[in-house]
C-alpha positions in Angstrom: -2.7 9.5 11.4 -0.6 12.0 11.5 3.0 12.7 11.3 4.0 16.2 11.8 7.2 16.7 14.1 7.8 13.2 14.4 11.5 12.2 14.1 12.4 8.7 12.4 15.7 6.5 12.6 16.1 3.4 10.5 16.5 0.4 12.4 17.5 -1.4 9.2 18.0 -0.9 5.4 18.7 -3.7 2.7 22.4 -3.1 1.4 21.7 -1.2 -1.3 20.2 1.3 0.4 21.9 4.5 1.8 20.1 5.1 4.9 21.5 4.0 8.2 20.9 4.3 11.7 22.2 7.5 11.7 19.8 9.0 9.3 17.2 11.0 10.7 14.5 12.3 9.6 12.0 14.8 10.6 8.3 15.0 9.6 5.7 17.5 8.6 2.4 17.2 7.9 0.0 19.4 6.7 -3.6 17.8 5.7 -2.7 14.6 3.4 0.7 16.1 2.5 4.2 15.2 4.0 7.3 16.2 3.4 10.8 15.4 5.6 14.3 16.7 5.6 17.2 14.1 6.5 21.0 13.3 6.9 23.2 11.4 8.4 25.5 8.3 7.6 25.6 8.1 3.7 23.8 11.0 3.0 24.5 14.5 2.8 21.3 16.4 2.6 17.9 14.7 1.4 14.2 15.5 0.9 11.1 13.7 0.8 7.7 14.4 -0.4 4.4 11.9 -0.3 0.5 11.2 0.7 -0.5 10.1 3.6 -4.0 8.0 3.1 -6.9 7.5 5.7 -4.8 4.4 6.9 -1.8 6.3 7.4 0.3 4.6 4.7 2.6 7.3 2.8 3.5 7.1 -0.6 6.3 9.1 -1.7 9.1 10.5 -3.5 12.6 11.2 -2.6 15.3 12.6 -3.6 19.1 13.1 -2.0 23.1 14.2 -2.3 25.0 11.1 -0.7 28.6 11.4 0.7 30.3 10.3 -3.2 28.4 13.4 -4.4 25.7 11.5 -6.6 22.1 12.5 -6.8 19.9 10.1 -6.3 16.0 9.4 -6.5 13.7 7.2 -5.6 10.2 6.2 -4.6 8.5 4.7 -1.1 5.4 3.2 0.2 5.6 3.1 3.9 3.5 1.2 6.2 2.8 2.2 9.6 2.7 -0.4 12.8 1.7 1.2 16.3 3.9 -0.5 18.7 2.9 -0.8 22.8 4.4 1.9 23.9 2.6 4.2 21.5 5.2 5.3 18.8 5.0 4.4 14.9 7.7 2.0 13.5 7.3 2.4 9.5 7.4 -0.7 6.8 9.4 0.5 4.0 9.3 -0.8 0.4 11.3 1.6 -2.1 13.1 1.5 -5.4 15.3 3.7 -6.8 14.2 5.6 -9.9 18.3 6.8 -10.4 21.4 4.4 -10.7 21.0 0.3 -11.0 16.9 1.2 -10.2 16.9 -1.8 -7.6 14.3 -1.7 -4.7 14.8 -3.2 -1.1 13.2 -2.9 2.1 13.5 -0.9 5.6 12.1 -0.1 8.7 12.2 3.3 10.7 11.4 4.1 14.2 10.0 6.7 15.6 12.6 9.0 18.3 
């Protein structure tokens, strides 16, 4: 699978989480590495990095500037689901490595 230029939106985010659905992200793939830029909502400016395996699941790392002016990080292991009409909706599980270190779950979209 592969990822490169595809745009993302969360559908939904556990509270604790700082993505919302006006977060988007972009994607770029180059062999079996990713990497994103995002904003929107609650954060300023953020950056991801991760593998994508033969199954298309991404692990990865992240780190962003939210709207309080905090840094935070954080880790993700994204699970991809093809949907009918042919775009990828990603299963997210993710903890934060900064701040109170609680995980939670999402879900993005592909736009």
């Amino acid at each position: 699978m592969n990822y490169n230029n595809k745009k993302f939106r969360p559908l939904h985010n556990t509270e604790n989480g700082e993505t919302t659905s006006e977060t988007v992200f972009i994607y770029k793939q180059e062999g079996n590495i990713l990497t994103s830029d995002y904003a929107g909502g609650k954060i300023k400016k953020g950056h991801l990095i991760g593998l994508v395996d033969e199954d298309g699941i991404i692990k990865m790392r992240y780190h962003q500037v939210n709207i309080y002016g905090e840094l935070m990080t954080g880790r993700c292991k994204s699970t991809p689901e093809i949907l009918p009409n042919g775009k990828i909706r990603l299963h997210e599980n993710w903890q934060w490595t900064s701040g109170d270190k609680s995980s939670g779950k999402s879900v993005l979209e592909e736009i």
